[in-house]
PyMOL Python script that loads the backbone (N, CA, C, O; Angstrom):
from pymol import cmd

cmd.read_pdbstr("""\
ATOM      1  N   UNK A   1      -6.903  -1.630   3.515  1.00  0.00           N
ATOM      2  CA  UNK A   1      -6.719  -2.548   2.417  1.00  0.00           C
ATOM      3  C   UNK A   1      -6.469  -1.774   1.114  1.00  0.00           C
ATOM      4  O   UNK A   1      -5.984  -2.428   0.191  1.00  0.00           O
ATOM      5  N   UNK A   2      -6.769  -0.293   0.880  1.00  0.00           N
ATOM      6  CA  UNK A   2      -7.267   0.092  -0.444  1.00  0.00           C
ATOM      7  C   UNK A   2      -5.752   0.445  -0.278  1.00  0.00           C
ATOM      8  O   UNK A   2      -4.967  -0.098  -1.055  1.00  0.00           O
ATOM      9  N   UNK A   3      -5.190   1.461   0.835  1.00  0.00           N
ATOM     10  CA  UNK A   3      -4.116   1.774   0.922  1.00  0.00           C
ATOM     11  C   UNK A   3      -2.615   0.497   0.148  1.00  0.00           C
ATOM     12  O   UNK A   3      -1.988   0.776  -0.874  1.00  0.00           O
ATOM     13  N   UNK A   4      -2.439  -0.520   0.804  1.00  0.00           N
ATOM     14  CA  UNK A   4      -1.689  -1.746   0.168  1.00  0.00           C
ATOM     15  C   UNK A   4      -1.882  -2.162  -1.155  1.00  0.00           C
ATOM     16  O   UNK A   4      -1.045  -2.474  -2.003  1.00  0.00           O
ATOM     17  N   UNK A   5      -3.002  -2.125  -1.206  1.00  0.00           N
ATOM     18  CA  UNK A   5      -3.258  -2.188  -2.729  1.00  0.00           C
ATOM     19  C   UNK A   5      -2.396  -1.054  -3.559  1.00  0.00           C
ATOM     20  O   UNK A   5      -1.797  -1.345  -4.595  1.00  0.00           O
ATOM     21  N   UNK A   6      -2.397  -0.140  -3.169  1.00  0.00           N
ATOM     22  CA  UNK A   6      -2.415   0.939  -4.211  1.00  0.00           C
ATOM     23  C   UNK A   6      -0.255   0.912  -3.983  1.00  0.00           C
ATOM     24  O   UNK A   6       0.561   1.181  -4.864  1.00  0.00           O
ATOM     25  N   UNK A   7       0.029   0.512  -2.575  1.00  0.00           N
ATOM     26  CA  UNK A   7       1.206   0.628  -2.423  1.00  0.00           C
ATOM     27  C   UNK A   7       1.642  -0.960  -3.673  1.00  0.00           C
ATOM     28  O   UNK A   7       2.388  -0.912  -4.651  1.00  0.00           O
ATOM     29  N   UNK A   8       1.206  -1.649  -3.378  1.00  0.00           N
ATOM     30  CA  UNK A   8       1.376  -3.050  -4.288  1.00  0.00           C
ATOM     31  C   UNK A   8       1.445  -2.603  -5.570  1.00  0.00           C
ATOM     32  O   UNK A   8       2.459  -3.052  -6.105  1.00  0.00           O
ATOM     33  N   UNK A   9       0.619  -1.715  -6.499  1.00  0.00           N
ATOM     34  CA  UNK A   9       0.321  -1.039  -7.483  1.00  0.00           C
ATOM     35  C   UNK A   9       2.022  -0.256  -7.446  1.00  0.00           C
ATOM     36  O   UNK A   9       2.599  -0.510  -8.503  1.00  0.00           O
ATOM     37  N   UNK A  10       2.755   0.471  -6.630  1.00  0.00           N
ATOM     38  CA  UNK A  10       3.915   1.106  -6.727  1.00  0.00           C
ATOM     39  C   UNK A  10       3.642   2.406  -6.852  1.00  0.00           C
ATOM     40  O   UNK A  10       4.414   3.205  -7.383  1.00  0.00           O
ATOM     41  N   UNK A  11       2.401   2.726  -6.315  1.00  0.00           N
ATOM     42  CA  UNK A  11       2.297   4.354  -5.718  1.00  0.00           C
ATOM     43  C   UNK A  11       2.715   4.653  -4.943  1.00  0.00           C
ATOM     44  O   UNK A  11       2.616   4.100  -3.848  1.00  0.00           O
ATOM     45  N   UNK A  12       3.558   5.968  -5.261  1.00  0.00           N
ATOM     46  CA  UNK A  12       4.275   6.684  -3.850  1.00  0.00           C
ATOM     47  C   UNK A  12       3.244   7.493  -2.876  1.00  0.00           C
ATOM     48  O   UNK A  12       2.212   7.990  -3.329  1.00  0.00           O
ATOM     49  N   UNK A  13       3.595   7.581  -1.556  1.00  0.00           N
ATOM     50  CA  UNK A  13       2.679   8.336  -0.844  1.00  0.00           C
ATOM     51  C   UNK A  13       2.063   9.411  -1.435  1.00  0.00           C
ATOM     52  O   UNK A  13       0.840   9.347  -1.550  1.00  0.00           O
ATOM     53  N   UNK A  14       2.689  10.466  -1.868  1.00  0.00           N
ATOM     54  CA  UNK A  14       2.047  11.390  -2.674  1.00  0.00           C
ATOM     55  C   UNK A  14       0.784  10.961  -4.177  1.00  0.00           C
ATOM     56  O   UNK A  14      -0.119  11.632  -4.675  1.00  0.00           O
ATOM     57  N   UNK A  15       1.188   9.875  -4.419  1.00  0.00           N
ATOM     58  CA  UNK A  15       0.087   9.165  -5.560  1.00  0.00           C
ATOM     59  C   UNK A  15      -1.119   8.699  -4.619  1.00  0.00           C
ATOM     60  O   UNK A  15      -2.295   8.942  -4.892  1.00  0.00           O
ATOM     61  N   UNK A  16      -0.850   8.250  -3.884  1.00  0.00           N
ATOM     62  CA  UNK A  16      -1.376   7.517  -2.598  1.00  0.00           C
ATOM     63  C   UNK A  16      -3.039   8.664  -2.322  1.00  0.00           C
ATOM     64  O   UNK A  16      -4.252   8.498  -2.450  1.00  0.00           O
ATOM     65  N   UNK A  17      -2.251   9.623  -1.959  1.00  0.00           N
ATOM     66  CA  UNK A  17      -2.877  10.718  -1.318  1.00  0.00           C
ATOM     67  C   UNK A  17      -3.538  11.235  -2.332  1.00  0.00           C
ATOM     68  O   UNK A  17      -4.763  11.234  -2.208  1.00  0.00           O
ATOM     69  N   UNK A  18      -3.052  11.722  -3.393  1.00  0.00           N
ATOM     70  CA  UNK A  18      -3.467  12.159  -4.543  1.00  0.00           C
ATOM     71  C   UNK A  18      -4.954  11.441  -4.641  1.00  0.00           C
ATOM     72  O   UNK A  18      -6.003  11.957  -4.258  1.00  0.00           O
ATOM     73  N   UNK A  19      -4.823  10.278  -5.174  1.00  0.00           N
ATOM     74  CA  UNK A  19      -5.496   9.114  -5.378  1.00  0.00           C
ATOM     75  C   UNK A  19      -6.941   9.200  -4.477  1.00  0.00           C
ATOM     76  O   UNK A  19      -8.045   9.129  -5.018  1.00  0.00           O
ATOM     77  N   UNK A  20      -6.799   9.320  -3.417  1.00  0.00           N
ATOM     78  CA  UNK A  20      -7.418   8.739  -2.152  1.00  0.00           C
ATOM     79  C   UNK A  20      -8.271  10.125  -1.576  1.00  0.00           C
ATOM     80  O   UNK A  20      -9.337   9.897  -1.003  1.00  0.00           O
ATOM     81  N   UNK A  21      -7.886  11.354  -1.698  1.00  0.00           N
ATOM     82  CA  UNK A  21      -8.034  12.975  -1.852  1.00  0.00           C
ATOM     83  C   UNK A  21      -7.944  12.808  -0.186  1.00  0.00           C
ATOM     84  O   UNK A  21      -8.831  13.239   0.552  1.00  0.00           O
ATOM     85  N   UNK A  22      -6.880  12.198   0.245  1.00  0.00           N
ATOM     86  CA  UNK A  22      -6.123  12.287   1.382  1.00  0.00           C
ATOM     87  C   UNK A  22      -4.861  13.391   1.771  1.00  0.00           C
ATOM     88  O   UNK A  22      -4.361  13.833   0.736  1.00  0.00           O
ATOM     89  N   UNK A  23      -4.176  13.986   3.127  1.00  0.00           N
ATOM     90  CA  UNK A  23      -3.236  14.609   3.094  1.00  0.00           C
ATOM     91  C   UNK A  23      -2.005  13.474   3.162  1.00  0.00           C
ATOM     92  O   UNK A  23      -2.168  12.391   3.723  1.00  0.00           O
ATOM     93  N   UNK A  24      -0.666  13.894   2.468  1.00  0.00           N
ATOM     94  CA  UNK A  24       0.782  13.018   2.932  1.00  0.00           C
ATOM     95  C   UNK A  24       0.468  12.269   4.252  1.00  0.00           C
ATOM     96  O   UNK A  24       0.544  11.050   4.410  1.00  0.00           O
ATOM     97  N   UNK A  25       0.080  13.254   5.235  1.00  0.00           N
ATOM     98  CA  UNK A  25       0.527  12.635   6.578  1.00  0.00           C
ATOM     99  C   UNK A  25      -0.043  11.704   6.604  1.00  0.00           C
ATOM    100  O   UNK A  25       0.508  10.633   6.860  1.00  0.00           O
ATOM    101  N   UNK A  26      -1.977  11.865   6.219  1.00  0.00           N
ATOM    102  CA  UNK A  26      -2.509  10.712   6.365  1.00  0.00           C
ATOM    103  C   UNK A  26      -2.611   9.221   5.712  1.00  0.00           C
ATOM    104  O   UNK A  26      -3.542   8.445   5.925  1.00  0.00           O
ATOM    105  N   UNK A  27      -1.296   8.920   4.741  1.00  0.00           N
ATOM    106  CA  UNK A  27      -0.842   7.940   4.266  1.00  0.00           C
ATOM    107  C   UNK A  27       0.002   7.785   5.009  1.00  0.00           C
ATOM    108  O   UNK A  27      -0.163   6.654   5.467  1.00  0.00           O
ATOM    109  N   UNK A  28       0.995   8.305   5.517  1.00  0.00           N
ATOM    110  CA  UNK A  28       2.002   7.602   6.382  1.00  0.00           C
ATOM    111  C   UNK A  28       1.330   7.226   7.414  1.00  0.00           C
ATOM    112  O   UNK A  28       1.501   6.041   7.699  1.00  0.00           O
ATOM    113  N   UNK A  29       0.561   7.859   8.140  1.00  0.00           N
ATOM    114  CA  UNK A  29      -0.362   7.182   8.990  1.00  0.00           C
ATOM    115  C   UNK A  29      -1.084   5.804   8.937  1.00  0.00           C
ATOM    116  O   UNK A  29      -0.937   5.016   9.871  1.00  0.00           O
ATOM    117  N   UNK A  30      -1.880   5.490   7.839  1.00  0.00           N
ATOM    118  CA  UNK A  30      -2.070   4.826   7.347  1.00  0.00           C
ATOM    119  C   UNK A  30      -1.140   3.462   7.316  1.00  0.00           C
ATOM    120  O   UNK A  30      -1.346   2.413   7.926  1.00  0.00           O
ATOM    121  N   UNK A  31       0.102   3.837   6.293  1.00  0.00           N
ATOM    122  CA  UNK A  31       0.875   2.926   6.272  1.00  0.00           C
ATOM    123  C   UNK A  31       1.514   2.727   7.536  1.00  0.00           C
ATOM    124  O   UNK A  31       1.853   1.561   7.739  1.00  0.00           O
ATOM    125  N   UNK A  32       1.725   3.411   8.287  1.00  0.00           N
ATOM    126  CA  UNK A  32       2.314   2.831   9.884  1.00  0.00           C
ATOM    127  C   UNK A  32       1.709   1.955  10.442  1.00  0.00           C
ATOM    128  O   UNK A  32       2.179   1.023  11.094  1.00  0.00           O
ATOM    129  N   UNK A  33       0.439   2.241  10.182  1.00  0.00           N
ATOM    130  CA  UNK A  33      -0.592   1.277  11.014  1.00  0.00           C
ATOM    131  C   UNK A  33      -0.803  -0.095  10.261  1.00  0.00           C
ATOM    132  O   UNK A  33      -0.955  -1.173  10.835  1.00  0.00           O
ATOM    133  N   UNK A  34      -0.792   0.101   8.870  1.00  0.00           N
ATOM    134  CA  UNK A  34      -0.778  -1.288   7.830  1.00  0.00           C
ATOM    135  C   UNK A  34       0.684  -2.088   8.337  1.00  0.00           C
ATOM    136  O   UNK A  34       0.758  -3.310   8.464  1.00  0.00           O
ATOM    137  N   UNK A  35       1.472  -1.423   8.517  1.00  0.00           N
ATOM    138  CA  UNK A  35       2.839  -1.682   8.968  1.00  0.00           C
ATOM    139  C   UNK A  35       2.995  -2.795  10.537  1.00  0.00           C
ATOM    140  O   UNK A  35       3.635  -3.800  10.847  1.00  0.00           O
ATOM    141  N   UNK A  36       2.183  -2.053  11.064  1.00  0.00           N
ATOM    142  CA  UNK A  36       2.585  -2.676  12.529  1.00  0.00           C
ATOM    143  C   UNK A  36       1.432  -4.096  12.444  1.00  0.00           C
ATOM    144  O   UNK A  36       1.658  -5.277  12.708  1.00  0.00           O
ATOM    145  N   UNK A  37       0.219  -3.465  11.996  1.00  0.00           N
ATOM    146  CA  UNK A  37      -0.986  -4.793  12.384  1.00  0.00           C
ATOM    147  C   UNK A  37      -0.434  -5.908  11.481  1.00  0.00           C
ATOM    148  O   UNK A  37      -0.861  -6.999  11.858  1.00  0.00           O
ATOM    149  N   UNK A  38       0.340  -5.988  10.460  1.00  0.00           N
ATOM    150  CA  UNK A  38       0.805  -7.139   9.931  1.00  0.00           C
ATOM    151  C   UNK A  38       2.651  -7.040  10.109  1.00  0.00           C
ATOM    152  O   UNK A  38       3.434  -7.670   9.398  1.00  0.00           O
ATOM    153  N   UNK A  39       2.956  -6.309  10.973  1.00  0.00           N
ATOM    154  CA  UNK A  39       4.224  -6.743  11.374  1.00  0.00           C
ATOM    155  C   UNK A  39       5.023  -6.735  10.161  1.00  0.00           C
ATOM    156  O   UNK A  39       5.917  -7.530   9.872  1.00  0.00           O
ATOM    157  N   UNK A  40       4.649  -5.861   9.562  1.00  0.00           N
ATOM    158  CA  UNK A  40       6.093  -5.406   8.146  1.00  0.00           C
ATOM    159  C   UNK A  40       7.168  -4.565   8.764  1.00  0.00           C
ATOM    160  O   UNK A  40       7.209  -4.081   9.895  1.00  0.00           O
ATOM    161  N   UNK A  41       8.280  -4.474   7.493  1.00  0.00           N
ATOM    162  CA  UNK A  41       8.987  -3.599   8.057  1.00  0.00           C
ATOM    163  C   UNK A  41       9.291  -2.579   6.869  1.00  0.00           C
ATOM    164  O   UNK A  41      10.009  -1.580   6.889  1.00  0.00           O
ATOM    165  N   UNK A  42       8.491  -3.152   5.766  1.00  0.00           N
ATOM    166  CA  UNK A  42       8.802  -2.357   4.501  1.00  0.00           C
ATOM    167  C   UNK A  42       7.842  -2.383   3.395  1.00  0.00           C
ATOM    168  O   UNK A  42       6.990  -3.270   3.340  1.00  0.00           O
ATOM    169  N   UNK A  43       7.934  -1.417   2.467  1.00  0.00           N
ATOM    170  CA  UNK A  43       6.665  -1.516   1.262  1.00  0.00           C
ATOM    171  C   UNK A  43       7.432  -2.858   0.460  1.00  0.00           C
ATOM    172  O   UNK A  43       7.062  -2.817  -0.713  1.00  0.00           O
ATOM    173  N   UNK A  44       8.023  -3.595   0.602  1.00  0.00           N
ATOM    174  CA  UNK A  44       8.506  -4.415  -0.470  1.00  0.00           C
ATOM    175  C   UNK A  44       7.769  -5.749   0.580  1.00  0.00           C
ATOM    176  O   UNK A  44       7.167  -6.646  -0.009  1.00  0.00           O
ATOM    177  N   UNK A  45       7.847  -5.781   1.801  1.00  0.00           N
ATOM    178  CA  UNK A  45       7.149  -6.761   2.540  1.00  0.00           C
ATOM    179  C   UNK A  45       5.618  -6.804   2.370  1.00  0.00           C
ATOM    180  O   UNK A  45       4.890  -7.786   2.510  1.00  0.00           O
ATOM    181  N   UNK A  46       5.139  -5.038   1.905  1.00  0.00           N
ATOM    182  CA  UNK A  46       3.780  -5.091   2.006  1.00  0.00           C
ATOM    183  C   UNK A  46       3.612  -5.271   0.380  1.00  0.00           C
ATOM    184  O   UNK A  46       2.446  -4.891   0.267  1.00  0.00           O
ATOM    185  N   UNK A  47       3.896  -5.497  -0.509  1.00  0.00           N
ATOM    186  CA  UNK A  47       3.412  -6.065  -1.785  1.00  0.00           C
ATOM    187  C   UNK A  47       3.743  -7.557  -1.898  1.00  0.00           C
ATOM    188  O   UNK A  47       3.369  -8.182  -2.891  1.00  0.00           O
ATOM    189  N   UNK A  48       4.262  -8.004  -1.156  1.00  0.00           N
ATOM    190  CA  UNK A  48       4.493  -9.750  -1.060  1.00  0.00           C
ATOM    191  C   UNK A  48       2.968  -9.991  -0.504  1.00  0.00           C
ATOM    192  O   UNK A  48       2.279 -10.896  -0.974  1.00  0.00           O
ATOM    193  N   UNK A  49       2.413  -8.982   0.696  1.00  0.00           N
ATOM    194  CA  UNK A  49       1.392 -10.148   1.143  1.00  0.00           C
ATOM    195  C   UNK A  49       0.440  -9.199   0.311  1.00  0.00           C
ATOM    196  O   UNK A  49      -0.717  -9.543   0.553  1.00  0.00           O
ATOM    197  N   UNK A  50       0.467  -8.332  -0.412  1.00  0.00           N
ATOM    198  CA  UNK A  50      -0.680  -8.355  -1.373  1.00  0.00           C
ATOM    199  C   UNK A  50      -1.125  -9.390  -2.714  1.00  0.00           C
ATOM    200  O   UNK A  50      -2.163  -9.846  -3.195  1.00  0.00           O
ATOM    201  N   UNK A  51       0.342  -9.440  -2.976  1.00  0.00           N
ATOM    202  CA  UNK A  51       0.388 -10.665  -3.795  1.00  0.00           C
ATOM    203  C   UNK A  51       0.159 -12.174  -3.120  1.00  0.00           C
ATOM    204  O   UNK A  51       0.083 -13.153  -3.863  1.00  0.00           O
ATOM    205  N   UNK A  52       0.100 -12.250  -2.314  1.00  0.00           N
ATOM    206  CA  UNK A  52      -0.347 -13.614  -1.554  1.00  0.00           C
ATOM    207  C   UNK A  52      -1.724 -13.672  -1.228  1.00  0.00           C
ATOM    208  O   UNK A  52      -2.387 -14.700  -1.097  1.00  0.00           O
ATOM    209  N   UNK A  53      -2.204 -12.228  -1.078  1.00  0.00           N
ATOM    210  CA  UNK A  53      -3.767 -12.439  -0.503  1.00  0.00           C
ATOM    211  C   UNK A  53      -4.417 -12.198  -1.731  1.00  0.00           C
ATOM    212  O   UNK A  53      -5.601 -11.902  -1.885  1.00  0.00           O
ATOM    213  N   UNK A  54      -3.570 -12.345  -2.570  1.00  0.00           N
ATOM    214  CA  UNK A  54      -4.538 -12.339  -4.146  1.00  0.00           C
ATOM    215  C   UNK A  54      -5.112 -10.741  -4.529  1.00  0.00           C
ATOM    216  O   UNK A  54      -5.912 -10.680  -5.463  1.00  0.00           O
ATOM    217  N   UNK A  55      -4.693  -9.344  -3.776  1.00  0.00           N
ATOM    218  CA  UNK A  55      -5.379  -8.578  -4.132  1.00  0.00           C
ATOM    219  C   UNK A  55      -4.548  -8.205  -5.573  1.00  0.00           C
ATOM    220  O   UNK A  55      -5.264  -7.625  -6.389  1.00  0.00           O
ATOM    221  N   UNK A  56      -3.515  -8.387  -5.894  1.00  0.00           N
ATOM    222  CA  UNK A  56      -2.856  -7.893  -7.329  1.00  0.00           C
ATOM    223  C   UNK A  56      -2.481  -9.474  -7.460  1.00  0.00           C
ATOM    224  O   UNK A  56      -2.288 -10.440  -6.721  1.00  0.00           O
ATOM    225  N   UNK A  57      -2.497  -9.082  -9.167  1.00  0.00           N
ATOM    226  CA  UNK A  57      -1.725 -10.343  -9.892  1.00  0.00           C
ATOM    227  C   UNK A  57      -0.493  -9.773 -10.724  1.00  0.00           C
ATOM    228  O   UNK A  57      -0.556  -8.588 -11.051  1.00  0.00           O
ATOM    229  N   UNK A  58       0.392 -10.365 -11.018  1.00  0.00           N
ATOM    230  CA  UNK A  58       1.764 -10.089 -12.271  1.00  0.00           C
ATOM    231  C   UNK A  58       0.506  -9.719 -13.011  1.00  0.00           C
ATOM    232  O   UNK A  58      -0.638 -10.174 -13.004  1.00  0.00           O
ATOM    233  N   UNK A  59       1.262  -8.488 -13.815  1.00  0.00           N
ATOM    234  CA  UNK A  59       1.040  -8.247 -15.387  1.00  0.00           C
ATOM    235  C   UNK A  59      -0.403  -7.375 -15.034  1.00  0.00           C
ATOM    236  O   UNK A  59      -0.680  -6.599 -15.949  1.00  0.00           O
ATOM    237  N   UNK A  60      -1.186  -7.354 -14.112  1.00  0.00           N
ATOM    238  CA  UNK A  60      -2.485  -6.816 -14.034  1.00  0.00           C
ATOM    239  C   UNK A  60      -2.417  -5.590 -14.458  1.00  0.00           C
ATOM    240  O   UNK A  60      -3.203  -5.056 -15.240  1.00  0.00           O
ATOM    241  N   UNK A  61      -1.430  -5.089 -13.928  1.00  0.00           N
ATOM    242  CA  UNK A  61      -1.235  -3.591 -14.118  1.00  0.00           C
ATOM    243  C   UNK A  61      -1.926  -2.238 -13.177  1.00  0.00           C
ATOM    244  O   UNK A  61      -2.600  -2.700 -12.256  1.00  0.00           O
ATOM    245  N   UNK A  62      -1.921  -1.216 -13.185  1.00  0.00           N
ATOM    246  CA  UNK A  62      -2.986  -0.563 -12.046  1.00  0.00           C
ATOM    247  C   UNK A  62      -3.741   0.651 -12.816  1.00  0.00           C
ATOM    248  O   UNK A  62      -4.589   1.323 -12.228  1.00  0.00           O
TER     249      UNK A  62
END
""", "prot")
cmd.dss("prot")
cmd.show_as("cartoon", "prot")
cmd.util.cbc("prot")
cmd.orient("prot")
């Protein structure tokens, strides 16, 4: 969840990781798996359902 969030926010993997004191890989990892269990096919699919499940709002900012 923290991962989508932060992608919703418009962090790149490397912010991601940064962020998280994770390696690259283990965000793509991450996001593969955020990817498949909700059947996305893209970070622009995965900030729609962040914005639907209410974890970001417009204008909130990060």
């Amino acid at each position: 969840m923290e991962v989508l969030l932060l992608i919703a926010q418009g962090l790149s993997n490397a912010d991601i990781a940064e962020r998280l004191t994770i390696t690259d890989h283990t965000v793509k990892t991450h996001i593969n798996r955020l990817f498949a269990k909700l059947e996305l096919r893209d970070r622009a699919q995965a900030v729609i359902v962040a914005y639907e499940a209410g974890l970001v709002t417009p204008g909130a900012g990060g």
